[in-house]
N, C-alpha and C positions, 0 to 999 in steps of 0.2 A: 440481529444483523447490524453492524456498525458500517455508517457511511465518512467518506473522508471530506468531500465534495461536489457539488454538483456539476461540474462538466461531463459532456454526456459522455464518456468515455468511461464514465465512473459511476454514474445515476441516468438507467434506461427506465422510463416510464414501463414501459411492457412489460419490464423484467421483473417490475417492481409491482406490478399488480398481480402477475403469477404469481409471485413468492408470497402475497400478504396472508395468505389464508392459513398458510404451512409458518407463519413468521409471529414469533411473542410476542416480541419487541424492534424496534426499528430502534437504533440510537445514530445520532447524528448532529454535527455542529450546528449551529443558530442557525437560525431560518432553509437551511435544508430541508427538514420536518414539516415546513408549512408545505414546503412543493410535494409531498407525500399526499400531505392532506389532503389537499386540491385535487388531486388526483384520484380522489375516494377510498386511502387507508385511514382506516379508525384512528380520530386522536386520540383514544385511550393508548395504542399501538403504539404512540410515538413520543419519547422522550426526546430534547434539544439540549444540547452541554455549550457552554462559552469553554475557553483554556480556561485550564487546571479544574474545572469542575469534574465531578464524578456518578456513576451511577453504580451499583450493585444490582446483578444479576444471576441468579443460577449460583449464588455462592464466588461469584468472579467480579472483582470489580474494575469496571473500565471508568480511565481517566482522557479526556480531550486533551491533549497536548497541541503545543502550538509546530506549526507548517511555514514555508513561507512562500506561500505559493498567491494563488487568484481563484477567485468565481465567478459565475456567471454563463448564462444559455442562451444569451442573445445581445443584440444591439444596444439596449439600454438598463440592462439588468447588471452590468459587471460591480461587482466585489458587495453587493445587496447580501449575499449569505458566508457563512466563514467558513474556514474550511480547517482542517488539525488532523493530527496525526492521536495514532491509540495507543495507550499501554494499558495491558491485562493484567490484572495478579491474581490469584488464585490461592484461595485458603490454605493452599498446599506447600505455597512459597512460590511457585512458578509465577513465572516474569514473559510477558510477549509484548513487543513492540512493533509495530504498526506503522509503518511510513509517513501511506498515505502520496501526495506528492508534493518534493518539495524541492528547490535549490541546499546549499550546502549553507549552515547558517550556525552558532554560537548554540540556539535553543537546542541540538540534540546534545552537548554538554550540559548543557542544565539539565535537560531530562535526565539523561544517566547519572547525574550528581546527588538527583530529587526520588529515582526512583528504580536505580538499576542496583546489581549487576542484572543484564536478562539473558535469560536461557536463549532464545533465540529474536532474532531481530528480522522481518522481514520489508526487505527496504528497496527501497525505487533503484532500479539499476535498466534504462532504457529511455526513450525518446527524450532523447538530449543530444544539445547543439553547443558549441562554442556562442551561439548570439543567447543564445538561452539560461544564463546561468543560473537567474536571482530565482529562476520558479522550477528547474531539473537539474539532479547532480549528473555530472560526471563521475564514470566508474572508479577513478581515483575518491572519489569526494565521497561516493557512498560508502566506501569500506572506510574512510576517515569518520563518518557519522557512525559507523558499526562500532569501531574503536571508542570515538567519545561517550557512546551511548553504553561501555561494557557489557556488550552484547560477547555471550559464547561462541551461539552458530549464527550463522549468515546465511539469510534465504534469502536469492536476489528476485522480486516481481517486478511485474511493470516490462514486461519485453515479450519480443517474440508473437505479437496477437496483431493488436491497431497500428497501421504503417503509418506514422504522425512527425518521422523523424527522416531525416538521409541517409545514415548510417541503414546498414545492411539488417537485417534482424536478426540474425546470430552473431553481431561486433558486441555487445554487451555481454553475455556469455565468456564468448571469448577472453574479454576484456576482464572481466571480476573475476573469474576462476583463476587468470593468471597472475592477478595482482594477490590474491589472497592465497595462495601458494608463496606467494613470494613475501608473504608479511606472517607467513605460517598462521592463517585463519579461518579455522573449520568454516567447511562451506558447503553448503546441502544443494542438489540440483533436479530436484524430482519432476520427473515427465512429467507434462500439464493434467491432471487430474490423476494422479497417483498421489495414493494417502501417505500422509508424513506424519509419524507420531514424533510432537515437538516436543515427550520430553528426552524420547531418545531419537534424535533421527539419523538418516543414513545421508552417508555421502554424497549418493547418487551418482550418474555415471554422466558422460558429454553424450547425452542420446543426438541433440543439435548437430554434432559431425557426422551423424550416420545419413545412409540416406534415406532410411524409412522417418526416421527421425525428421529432416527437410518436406519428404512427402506429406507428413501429417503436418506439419504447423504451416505447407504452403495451401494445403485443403482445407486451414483452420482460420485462416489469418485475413479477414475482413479488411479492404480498403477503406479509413475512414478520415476526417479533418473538424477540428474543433471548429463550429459557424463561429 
């Protein structure tokens, strides 16, 4: 399991003591790992990466890449642990790149300069503001990160679940499918837990317009706010 950060939107205590039994390894930026710990996963379980460091797994090697986001879970704990985005490679030559969350910044050209072209790029496209820039892109900004980043296909996450923004939760949808049509850039849209084989994947359909599509993500979709 690779973590990005720990705002709780991203690192659920519960979630994370269910999975530790069923889970290898935990990897995750500096001091992330220790709030694992704390929590009673084995530190044998848990590896911690700075940028650019790396770990091999399973034959796959993941790299910390840098973010330009924030941390922290409370009052007095902000920017205490770090936070990064992932790229995967694989023995096979496959390439996955991994968001994570981030404003729009220079570092996803260096990434793709250091470490791309990638097969597919899954990247923060949701809870974003105009006052928000330096820490969420705009749906413009993330297909511009998909581009620097020589990414193939475009997975847009980060939308549609935790209501943390003002925008509607199917404006990001909206918004990336039709920018990426218009930049002619393959863009995959799979219903929320429909398997996506990334090294060939499907297009996917606009299920979001339909209205069984709205019924399930309005029965799915948790009220929640970063403390």
């Amino acid at each position: 399991m690779i973590l990005s950060h720990d705002h709780y939107d991203h690192l659920d205590e519960n979630a994370i003591l269910r999975l530790a039994a069923k889970t290898e390894f935990f990897l995750t930026p500096l001091g992330v790992g220790d709030r694992l710990i704390a929590w009673g996963v084995p530190a044998r379980k848990v590896q911690q990466l700075d940028w650019w460091q790396s770990a091999t797994r399973g034959g796959v090697e993941f790299v910390a890449t840098p973010a330009q986001h924030f941390s922290g879970r409370g009052l007095r704990d902000g920017n205490q642990t770090l936070w990064a985005s992932w790229v995967m490679r694989g023995a096979d030559g496959m390439r996955i790149f991994f968001s994570g969350d981030s404003g729009y910044f220079d570092g996803f050209k260096a990434i793709g300069d250091k470490y791309g072209p990638f097969n597919i790029t899954l990247m923060e496209t949701g809870v974003y503001d105009k006052m928000w820039p330096y820490v969420h892109m705009q749906p413009e900004e993330t297909l511009q990160a998909h581009i620097d980043l020589r990414g193939k296909w475009l997975l847009p996450i980060h939308n549609g679940t935790f209501d943390l923004a003002m925008h509607t939760w199917h404006e990001p949808f909206d918004r990336i499918t039709a920018l990426a049509k218009a930049k002619g850039v393959a863009i995959t849209t799979p219903r929320m837990g429909e398997p996506l084989e990334v090294r060939q994947p499907h297009v996917g359909s606009a299920w979001w317009l339909t209205v069984d599509g709205q019924r399930a993500l309005a029965g799915a979709m948790p009220v929640a706010s970063k403390p």
